[in-house]
N, C-alpha and C positions, 0 to 999 in steps of 0.2 A: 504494500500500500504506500503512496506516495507520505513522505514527511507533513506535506500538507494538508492531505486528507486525512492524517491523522492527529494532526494539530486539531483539524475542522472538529472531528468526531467525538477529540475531547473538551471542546469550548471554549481553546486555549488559544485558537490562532493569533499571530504576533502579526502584526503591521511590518515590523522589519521584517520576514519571511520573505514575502513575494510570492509569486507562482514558479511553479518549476521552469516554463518557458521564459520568465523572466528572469531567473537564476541563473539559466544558461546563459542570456543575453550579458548579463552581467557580468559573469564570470570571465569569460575573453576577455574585457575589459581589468578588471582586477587582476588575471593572469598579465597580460601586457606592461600593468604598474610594476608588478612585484619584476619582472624579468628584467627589467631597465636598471637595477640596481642588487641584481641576482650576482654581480663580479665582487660587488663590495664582499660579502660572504665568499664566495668562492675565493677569494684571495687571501682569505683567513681560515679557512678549514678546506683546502683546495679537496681532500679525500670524502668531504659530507655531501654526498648527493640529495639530503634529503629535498632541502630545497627545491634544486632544479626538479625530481621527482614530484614533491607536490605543483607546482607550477604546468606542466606534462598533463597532471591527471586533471587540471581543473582547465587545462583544454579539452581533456577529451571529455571531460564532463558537457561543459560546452557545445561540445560538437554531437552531444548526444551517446557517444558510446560507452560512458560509464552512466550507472544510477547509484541516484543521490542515495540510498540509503545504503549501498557501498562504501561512497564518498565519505559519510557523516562517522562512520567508523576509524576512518584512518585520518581525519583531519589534522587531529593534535602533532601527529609525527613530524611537520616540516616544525611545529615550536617548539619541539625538542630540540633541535636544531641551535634552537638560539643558545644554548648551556654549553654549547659547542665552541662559541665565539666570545670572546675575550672588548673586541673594539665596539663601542657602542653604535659605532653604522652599519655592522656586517650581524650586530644581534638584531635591530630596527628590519635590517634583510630578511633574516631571518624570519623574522615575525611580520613580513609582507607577506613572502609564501604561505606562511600558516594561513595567514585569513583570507588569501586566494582561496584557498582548499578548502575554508568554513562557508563560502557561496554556497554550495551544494547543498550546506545544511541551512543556512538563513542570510537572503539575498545579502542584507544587512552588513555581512562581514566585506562585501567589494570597497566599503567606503574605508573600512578599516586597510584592506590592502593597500590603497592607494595612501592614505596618511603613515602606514609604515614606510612604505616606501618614500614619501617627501622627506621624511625625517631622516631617513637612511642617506638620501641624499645629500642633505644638510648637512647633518653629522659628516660626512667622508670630505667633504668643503671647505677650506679656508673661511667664505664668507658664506655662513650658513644660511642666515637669514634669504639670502637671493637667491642660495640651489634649491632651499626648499620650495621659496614661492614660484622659482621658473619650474620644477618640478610640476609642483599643483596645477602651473599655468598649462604645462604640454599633456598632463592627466583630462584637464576640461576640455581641450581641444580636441583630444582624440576617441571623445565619448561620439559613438555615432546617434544619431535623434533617437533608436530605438534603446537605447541606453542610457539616454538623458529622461526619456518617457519612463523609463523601469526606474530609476532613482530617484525619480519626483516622486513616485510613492511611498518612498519610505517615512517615515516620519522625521521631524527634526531634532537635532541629537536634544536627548536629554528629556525626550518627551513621553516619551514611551519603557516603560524599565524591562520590560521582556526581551531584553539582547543584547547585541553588541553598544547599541545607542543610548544604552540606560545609563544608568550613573558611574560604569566601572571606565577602565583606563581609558578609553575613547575618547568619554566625556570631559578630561582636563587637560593642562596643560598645551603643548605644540601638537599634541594630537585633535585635541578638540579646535584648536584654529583653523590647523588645517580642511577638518570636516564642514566648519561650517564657513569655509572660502568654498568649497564647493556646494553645499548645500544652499549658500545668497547666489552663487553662478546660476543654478537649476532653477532656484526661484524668479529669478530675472526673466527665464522665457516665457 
């Protein structure tokens, strides 16, 4: 049974969720973030495939040929990944992929992808502040309209406590700026 119909079945369903066709949609996208700053990691633990592995399967999630309740089991492996890394831009890495590979289980985590990976960015930079905002800038541009359509449904961080949006790490700090520079981008169309 799909994650979602069984969110439905229990009364539970999450606004961050999405539908599975919008999962997928999203997920490319979130895979895409996290891969632009997949070297930072590899350049620090060159022998941890986890990463580039989770990144892989949340293509092919995307593409259809895994299911999510496959996915939803082995999410956590690529943020093991981060205990691996020592530099705080290659753990940031790290934990892009993870929440790439958490799409499948609630759309919700792409937005997470993509603010690990600005920060991953930032962090590997001299002048942080500007890798991470041209990061977030090249993340908004290369949402295609069916993916700016699937992300307007989320809710806005902080609004909703059932996920990745509610009040845990998302929600503060360079994380949570980054989230809601995308989220005033979405709202703007």
């Amino acid at each position: 049974m799909p994650v979602t119909a069984v969110w439905e079945c229990r009364g539970m369903i999450s606004p961050q969720s999405l539908s599975e066709a919008d999962r997928r949609l999203v997920a490319r996208w979130a895979a895409d973030c996290a891969e632009r700053v997949l070297a930072i990691f590899e350049s620090e633990a060159p022998a941890d495939d986890r990463p580039r592995d989770a990144i892989a399967r949340t293509r092919a999630f995307a593409r259809g040929e895994l299911d999510a309740a496959g996915e939803i089991t082995r999410r956590f492996v690529a943020g093991r990944a981060a205990t691996a890394a020592t530099v705080p831009a290659a753990v940031a890495a790290a934990r892009a992929a993870a929440q790439a590979a958490g799409v499948a289980h609630m759309g919700a985590h792409a937005l997470g992808a993509a603010t690990y990976a600005a920060r991953a960015a930032g962090l590997a930079d001299s002048d942080q502040a500007a890798a991470t905002a041209d990061e977030t800038r090249w993340q908004i541009a290369h949402m295609s309209d069916a993916v700016r359509a699937a992300l307007k449904k989320l809710p806005p961080l902080g609004e909703d406590s059932a996920g990745p949006l509610g009040p845990g790490l998302l929600a503060s700090g360079d994380l949570a700026s980054n989230i809601r520079m995308i989220q005033d981008e979405l709202a703007r169309d």
